[in-house]
C-alpha positions as CSV (number, residue, x, y, z in Angstrom):
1,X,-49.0,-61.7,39.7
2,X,-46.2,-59.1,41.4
3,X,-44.3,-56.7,39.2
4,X,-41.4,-58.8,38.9
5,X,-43.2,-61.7,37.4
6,X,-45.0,-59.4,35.2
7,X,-41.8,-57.7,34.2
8,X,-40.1,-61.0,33.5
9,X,-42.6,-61.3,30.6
10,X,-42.8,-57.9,29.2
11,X,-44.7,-57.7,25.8
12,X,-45.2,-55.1,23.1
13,X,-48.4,-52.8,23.9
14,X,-48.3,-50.6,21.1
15,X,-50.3,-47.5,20.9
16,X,-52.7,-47.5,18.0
17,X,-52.6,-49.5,14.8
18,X,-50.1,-47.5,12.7
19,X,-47.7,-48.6,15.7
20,X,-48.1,-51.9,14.9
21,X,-47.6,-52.0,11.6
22,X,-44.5,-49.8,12.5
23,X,-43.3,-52.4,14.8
24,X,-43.6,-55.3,12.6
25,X,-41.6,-53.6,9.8
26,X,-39.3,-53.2,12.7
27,X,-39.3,-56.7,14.0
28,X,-39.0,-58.2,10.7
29,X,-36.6,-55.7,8.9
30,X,-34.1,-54.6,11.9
31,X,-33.4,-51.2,13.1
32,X,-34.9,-48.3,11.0
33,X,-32.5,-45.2,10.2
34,X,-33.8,-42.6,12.5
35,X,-35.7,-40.6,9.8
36,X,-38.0,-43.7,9.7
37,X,-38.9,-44.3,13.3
38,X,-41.5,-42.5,16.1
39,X,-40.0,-43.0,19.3
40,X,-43.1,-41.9,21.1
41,X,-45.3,-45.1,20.1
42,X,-42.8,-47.8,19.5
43,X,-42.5,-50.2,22.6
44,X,-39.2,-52.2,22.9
45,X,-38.6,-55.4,23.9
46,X,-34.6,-55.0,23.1
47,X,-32.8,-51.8,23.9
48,X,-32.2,-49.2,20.9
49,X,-29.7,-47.2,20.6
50,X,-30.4,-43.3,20.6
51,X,-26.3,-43.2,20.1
52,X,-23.1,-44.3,21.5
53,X,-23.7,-43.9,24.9
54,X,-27.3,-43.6,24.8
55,X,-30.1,-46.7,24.8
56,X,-33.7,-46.6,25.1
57,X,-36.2,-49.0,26.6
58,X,-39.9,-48.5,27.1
59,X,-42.5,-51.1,29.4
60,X,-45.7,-51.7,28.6
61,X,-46.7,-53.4,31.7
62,X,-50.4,-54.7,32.3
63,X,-50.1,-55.9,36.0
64,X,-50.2,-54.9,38.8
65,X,-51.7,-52.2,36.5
66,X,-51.9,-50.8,33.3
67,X,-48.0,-49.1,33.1
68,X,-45.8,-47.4,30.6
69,X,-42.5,-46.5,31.3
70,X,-39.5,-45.3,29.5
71,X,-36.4,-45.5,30.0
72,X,-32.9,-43.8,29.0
73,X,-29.4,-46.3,30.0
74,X,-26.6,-43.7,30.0
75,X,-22.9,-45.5,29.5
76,X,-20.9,-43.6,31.7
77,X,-17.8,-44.3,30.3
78,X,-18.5,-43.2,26.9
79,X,-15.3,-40.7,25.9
80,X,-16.8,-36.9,25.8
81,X,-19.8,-37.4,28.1
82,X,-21.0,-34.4,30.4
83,X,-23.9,-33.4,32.8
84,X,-25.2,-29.8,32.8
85,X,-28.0,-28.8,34.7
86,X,-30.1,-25.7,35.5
87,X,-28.2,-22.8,36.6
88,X,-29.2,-19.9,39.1
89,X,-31.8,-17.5,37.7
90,X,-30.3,-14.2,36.7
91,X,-32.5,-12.6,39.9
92,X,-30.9,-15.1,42.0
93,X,-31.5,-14.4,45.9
94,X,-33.9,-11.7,45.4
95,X,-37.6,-12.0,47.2
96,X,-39.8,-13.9,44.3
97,X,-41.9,-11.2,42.6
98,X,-44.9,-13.0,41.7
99,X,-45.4,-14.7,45.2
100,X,-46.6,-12.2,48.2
101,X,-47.6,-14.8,50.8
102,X,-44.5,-15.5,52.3
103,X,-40.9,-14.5,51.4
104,X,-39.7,-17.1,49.2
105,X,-36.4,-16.7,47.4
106,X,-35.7,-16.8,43.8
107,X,-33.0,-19.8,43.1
108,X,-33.7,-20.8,39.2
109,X,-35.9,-19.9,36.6
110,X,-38.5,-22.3,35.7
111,X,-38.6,-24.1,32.3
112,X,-40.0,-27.2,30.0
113,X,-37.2,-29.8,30.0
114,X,-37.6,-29.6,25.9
115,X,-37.0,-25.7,26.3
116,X,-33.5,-26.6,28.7
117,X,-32.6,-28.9,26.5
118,X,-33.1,-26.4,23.2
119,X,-31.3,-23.6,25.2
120,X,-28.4,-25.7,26.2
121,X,-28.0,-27.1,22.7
122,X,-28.2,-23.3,21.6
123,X,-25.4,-22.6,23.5
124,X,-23.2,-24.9,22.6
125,X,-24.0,-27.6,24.8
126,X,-24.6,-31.2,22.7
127,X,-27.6,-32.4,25.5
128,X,-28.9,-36.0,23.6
129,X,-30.9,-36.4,26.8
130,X,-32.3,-34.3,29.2
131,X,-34.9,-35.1,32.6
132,X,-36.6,-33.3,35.2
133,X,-34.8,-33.5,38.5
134,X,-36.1,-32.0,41.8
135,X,-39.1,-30.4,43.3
136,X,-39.7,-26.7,44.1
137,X,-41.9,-24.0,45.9
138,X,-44.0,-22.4,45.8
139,X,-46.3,-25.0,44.6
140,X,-49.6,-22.8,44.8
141,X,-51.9,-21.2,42.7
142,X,-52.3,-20.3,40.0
143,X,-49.0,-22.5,39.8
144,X,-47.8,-20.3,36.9
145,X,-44.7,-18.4,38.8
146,X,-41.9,-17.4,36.7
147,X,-39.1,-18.7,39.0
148,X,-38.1,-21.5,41.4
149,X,-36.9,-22.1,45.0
150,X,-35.2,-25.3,45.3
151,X,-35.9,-26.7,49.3
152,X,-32.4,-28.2,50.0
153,X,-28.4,-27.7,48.6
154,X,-28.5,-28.0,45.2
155,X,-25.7,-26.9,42.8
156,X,-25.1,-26.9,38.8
157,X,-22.0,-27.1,36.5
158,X,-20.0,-26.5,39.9
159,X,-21.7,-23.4,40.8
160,X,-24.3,-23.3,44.3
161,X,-27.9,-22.6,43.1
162,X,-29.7,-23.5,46.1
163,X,-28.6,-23.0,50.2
164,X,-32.1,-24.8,51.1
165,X,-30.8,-27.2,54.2
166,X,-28.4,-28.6,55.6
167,X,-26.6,-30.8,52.2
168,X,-26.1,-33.5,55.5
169,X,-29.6,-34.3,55.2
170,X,-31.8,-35.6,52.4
171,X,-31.1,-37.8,50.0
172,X,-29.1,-36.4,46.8
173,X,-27.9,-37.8,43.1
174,X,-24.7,-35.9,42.5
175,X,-21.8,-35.9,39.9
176,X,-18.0,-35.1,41.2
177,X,-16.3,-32.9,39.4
178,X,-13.9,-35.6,38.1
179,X,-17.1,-37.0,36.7
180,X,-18.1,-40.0,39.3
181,X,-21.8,-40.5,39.7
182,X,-23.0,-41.2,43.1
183,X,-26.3,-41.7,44.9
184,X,-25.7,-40.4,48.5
185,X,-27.8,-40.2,52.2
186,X,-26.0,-37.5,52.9
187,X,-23.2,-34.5,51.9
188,X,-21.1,-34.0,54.1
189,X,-20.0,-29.7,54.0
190,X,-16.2,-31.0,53.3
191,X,-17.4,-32.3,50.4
192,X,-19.5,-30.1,48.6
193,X,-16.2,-28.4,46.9
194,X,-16.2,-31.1,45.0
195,X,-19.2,-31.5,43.6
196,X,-20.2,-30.8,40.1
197,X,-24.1,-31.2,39.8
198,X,-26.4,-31.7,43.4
199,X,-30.0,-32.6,42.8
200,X,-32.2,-33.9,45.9
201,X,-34.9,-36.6,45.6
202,X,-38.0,-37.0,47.4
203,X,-36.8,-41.0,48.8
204,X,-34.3,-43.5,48.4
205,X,-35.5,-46.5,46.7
206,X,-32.8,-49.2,46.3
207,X,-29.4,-49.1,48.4
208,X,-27.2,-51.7,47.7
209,X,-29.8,-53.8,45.8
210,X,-32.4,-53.6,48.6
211,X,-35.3,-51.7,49.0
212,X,-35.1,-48.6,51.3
213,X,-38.4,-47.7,52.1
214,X,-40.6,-48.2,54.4
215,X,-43.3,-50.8,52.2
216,X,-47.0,-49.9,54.2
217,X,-46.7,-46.8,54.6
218,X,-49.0,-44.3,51.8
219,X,-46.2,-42.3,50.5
220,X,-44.8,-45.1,49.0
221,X,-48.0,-47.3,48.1
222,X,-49.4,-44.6,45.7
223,X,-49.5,-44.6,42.3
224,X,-48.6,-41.9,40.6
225,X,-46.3,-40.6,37.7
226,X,-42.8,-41.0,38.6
227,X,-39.2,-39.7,37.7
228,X,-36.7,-42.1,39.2
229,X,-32.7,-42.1,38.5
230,X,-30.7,-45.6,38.7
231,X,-26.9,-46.5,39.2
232,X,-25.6,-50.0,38.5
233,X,-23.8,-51.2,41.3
234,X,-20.2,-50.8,39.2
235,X,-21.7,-47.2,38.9
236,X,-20.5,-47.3,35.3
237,X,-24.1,-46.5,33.6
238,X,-26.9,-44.0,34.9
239,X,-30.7,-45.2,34.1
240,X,-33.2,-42.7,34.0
241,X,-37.0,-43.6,34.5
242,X,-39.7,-42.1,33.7
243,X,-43.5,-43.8,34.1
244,X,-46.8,-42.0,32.8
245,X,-49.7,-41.8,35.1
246,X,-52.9,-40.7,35.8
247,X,-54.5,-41.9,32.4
248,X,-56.8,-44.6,32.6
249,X,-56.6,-47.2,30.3
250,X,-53.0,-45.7,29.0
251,X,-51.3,-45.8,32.0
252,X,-52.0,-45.7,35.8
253,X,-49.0,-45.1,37.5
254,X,-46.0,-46.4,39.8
255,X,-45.3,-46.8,43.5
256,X,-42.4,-47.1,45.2
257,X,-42.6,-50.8,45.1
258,X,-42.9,-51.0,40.9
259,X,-40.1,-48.4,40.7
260,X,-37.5,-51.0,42.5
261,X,-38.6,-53.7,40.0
262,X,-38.2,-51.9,37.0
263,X,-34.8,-50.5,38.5
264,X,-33.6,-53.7,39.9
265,X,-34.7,-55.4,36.0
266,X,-32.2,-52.4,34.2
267,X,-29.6,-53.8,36.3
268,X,-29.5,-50.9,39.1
269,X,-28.3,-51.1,42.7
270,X,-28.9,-47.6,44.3
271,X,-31.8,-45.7,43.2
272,X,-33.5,-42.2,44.0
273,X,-37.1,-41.2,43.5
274,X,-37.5,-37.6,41.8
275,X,-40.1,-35.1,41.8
276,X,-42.6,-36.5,39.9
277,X,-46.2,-36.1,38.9
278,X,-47.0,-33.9,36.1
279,X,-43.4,-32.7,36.6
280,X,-42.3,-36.1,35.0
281,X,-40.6,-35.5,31.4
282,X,-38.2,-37.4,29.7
283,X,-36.6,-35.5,26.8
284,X,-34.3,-37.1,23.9
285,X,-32.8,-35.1,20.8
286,X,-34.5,-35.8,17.8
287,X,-32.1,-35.7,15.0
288,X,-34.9,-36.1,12.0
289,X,-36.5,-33.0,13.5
290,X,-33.7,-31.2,14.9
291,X,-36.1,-31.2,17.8
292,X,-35.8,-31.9,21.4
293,X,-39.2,-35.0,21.8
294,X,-40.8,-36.0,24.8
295,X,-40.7,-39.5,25.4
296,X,-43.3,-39.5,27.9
297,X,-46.9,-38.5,27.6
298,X,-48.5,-35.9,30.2
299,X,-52.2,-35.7,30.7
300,X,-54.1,-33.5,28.6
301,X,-50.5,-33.1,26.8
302,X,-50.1,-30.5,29.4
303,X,-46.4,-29.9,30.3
304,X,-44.8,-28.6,33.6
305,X,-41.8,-25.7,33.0
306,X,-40.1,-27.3,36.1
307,X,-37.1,-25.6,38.4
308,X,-34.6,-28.1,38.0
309,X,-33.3,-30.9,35.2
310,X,-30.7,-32.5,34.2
311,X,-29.0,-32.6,30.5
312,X,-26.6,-35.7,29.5
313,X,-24.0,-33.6,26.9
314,X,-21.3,-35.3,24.5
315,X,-18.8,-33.7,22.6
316,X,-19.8,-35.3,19.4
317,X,-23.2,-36.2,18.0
318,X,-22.6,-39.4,16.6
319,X,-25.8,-41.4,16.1
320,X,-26.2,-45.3,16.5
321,X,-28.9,-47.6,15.1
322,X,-28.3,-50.9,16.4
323,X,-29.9,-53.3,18.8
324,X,-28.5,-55.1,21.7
325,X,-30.3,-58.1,23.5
């Protein structure tokens, strides 16, 4: 059995038995207030909503393989909605200090996606959600260096954060400044005035409701933990993806090929793989905790600061408990 057919009759894995006593009171009772409910363990088969705007979803797939995945449906015309993203580091352009084998330059200082997301709220920014974006060098040991260099154009709340090369190659998620989500091939230089947030992926995996890679070839046949963003193809609501790998019996992983069914099954069009790996790390704001919470789950619980991430804002924090179909 493919993906899709497996997809098609998703059921609730839960993890451990205190989830499924959790998700029986929820079956049977409705949606619990907030103060009631561990998003980390419950598995949905309808979407709940985080708040207006927001709705969450988590897979529990058992073929092709053992797969979790969560995932966060952003409603782009909610009224006060906002993208911020992670600005240039306050070295920015100077030689990296903690990396002497070539000269790499510093673009953005490295951090959790829970420690963006707490930063930005601290500053005023509302972020509800919040997801790692792109990758970054230098990717060497002892992988512990304080800052970033992005490898192509990359910009933040309007501002450039990254040269890296030519914007008219790659492939790139952006938001226009007068808030219009796109999934692109290309930027042409013309356009990068008007560009509000620029974050590149590492392959294009739906364009126009097709697949757009290349099927055989290993890149795309591996299985691995992924970060993948989705548009719908009115490009009114963003889906961010995020599937845990690399922990047998828990979950195995994603290829190209399971990110496009999962996509295509949230309703999405045009899609963009991310940097993934142990980079992956999707964040929602916890109001019972007043804590950003990883929806994900890393190996070893060990998570990456990464170089680049995205935050969804809103200008109010109105929450919403209901269910949809």
């Amino acid at each position: 059995m493919d993906l899709k057919a497996s997809i098609s009759r998703i059921r609730v894995l839960p993890r451990g038995g205190l989830a499924v006593l959790v998700c029986a009171v929820f079956c049977a009772y409705g949606v619990m207030g907030a103060d009631a409910r561990d998003w980390r363990d419950l598995m949905w088969e309808r979407s709940v909503a985080l708040r207006e705007g927001v709705t969450l979803r988590a897979y529990a797939l058992e073929k092709p393989r053992l797969m979790k995945a969560y995932v966060a449906r952003i409603d782009l015309a909610t009224p006060g909605i906002g993208f911020t993203a992670t600005e240039r580091a306050d070295r920015w352009g100077e030689p990296m200090p903690d990396y002497t084998n070539s000269t790499v330059t510093i673009c953005t200082k490295r951090e959790t996606v829970a420690d963006f997301m707490s930063r930005r709220r601290n500053e005023g920014r509302n972020v509800e959600v919040a997801v790692n974006a792109s990758g970054w060098k230098p990717w060497e040991h002892p992988f512990t260096h304080t800052y970033g260099s992005l490898y192509r154009w990359a910009t933040s709340n309007g501002v450039e954060v990254s040269h890296g090369k030519n914007p008219e190659r790659g492939v790139f998620f952006i938001v226009r400044k007068d808030g219009v989500a796109a999934i692109r091939a290309r930027i042409p230089v013309s356009m990068t005035n008007e560009v509000a947030i620029a974050m590149y992926g590492n392959g294009r995996i739906l364009k126009n409701g097709m697949e757009a890679f290349p099927p055989n070839l290993p890149k795309f046949k591996s299985v691995h933990p992924r970060t993948a963003f989705g548009l719908t193809a009115d490009k009114k609501t963003l889906v961010l993806l995020a599937v845990d790998g690399r922990q047998p019996g828990y979950s195995l992983g994603a290829s190209y090929a399971d990110l496009a069914a999962l996509l295509r099954r949230e309703g999405c069009t045009d899609a963009i793989n991310m940097d993934g790996g142990g980079s992956t790390s999707l964040v929602i704001f916890d109001r019972t905790s007043g804590h950003p919470l990883m929806l994900n789950h890393h190996v070893d619980g060990s998570v990456r600061k990464t170089a680049l991430n995205l935050g969804i804002t809103f200008t109010t924090e109105r929450s919403n408990h209901e269910t949809k179909p």
